[in-house]
C-alpha positions as CSV (number, residue, x, y, z in Angstrom):
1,X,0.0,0.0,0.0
2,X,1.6,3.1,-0.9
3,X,2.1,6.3,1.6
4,X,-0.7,8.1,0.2
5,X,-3.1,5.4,0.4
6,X,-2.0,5.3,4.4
7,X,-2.4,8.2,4.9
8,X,-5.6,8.8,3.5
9,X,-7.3,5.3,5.7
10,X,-5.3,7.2,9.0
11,X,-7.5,10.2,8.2
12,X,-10.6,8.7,7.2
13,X,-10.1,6.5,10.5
14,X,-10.0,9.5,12.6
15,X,-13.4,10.4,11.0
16,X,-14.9,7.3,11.5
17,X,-13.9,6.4,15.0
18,X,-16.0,9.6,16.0
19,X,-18.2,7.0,18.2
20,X,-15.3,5.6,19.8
21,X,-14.5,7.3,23.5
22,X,-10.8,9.1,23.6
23,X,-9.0,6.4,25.5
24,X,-9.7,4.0,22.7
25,X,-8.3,6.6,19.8
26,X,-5.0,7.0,21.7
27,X,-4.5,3.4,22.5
28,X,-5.1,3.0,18.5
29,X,-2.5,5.9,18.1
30,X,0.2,4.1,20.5
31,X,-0.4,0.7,18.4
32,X,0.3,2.9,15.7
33,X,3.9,4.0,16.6
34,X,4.4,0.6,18.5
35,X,4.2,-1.0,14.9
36,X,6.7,1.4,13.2
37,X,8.9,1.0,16.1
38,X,9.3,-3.0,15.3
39,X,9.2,-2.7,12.0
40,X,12.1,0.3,12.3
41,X,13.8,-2.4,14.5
42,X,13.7,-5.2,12.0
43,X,14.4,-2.8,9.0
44,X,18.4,-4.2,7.6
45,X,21.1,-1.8,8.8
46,X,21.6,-1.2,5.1
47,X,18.1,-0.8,4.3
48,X,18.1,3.4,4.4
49,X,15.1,3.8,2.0
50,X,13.0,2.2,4.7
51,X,14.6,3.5,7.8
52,X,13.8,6.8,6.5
53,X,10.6,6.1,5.4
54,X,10.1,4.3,8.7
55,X,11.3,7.5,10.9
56,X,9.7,9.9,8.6
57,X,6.5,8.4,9.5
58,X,6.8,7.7,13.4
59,X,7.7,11.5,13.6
60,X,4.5,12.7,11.9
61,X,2.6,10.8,13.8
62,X,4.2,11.5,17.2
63,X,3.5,14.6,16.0
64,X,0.3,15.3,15.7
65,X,-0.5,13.0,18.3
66,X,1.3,15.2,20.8
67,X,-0.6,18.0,19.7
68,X,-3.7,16.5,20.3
69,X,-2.7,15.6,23.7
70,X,-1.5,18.9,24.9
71,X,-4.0,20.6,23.0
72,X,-7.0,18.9,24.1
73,X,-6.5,15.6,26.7
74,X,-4.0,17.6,28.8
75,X,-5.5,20.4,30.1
76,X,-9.3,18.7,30.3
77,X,-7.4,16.1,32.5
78,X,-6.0,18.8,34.7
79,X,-9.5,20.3,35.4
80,X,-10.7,16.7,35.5
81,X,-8.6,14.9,37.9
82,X,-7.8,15.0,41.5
83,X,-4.8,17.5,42.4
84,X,-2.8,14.1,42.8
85,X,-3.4,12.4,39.9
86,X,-2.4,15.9,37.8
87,X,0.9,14.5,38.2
88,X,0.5,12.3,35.8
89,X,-0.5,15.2,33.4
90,X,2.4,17.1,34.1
91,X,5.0,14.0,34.1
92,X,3.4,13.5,30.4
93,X,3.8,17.6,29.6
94,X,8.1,17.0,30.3
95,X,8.1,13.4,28.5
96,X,6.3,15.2,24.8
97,X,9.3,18.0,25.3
98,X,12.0,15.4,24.8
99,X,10.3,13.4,22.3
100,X,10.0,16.4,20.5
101,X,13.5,17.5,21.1
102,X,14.5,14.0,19.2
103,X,12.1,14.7,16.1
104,X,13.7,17.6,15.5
105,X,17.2,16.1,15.4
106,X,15.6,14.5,12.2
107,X,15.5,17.6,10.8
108,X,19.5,17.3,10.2
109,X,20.1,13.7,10.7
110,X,19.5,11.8,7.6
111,X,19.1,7.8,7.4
112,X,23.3,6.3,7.2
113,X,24.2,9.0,9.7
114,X,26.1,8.7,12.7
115,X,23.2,8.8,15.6
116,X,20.4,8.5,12.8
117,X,19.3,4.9,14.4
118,X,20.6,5.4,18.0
119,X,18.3,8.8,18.0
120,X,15.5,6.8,16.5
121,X,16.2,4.0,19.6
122,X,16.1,6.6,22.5
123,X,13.0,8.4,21.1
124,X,11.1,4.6,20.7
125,X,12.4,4.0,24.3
126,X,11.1,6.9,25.3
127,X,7.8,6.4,24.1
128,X,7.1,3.1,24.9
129,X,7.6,4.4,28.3
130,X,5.5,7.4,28.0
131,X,2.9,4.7,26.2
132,X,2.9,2.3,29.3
133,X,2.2,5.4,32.2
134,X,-0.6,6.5,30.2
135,X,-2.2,3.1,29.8
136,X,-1.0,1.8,33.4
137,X,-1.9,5.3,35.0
138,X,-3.4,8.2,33.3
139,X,-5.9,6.3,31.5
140,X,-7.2,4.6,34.0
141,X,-7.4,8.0,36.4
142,X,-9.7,9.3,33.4
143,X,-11.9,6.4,33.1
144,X,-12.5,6.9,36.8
145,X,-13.4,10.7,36.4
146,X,-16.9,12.5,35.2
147,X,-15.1,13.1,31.9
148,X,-17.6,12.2,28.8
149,X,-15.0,10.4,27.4
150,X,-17.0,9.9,23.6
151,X,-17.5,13.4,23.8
152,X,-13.3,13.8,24.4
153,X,-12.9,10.8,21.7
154,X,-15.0,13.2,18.8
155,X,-13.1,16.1,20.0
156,X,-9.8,14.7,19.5
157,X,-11.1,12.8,16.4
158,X,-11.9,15.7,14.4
159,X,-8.7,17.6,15.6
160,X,-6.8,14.8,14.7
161,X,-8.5,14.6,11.1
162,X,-8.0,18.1,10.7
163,X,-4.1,18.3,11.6
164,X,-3.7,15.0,9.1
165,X,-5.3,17.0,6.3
166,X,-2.6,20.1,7.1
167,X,0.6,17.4,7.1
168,X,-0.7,16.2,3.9
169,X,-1.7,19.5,2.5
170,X,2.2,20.5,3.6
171,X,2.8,17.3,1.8
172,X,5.4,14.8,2.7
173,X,9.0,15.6,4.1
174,X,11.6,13.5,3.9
175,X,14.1,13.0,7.3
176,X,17.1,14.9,6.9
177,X,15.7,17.6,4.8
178,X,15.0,20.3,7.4
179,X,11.6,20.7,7.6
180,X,10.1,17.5,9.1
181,X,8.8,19.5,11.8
182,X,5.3,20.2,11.7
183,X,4.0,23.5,13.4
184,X,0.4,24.1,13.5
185,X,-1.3,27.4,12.4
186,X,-2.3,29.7,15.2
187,X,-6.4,28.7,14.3
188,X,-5.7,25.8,15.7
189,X,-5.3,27.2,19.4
């Protein structure tokens, strides 16, 4: 299946999975990422194309799923959760930053590079991490609260479908070219 047939199903998913409560959308998101990850891992050291390909990918969709998460899950879980579960929320605010801080060393790394696949390794790390206290912790904190959590799932749905149709509209950077870094628009604040 070719890029653009990807993704175009990722952004008619996040139109369709409208019904499906928020939890559920950024469990689908970390199975995401989780499947590049291996497949980065099982790409040939020589294999470049792929490993680029591979990164180029993880970062967008790191990317916007960040944005989502501070944008929207963040600061209704503040408001939503006891003052000793918000530091969950907070722990997750500092883990984004130094994902983020790897994805932009994409921006000069290129696939071959020295640190190209040792950045790409921390950054995985690093989210699996961030993947398992939000499942383990955050999620579960949430589930407990008053939050309508379909409500939360159509909100980030339609924010996520709308941030795909911008990275595609920007169309398709390649790692190591300087401008893998997405930045939303203010009119999306």
């Amino acid at each position: 299946m070719s890029e653009d047939a990807n993704k175009e199903l990722a952004a008619e998913a996040a139109i369709a999975n409208t019904a499906a409560d928020a939890i559920g959308l950024l469990k689908a998101d970390h199975r995401a990422v989780e499947n590049l990850f291996a497949a980065f891992q099982q790409a040939g050291d020589t294999d470049l194309e792929v490993k680029g390909a591979l990164a180029q990918r993880a970062c967008e969709e790191l990317t916007v799923h960040t944005m989502i998460e501070e944008e929207i899950l963040y600061p209704i879980a503040h408001h939503a959760l006891d003052r000793r579960d918000e530091i969950d929320v907070d722990e997750a605010y500092v883990e984004h930053y130094l994902v983020k801080t790897l994805i932009a060393k994409f921006d000069s790394l290129k696939p071959g590079d020295r640190g190209f696949d040792a950045t790409f390794k921390v950054m995985s790390e690093m989210v699996r991490h961030h993947i398992e206290e939000e499942e383990s912790a955050l999620f579960p904190e949430l589930r407990e609260s008053k939050l309508d959590l379909v409500r939360l799932g159509e909100l980030i749905a339609a924010q996520k479908a709308e941030l795909v149709k911008k990275l595609e509209a920007a169309g398709s950077k390649l790692v190591g070219d300087g401008s893998l870094t997405f930045r939303p628009s203010r009119e999306l604040t």
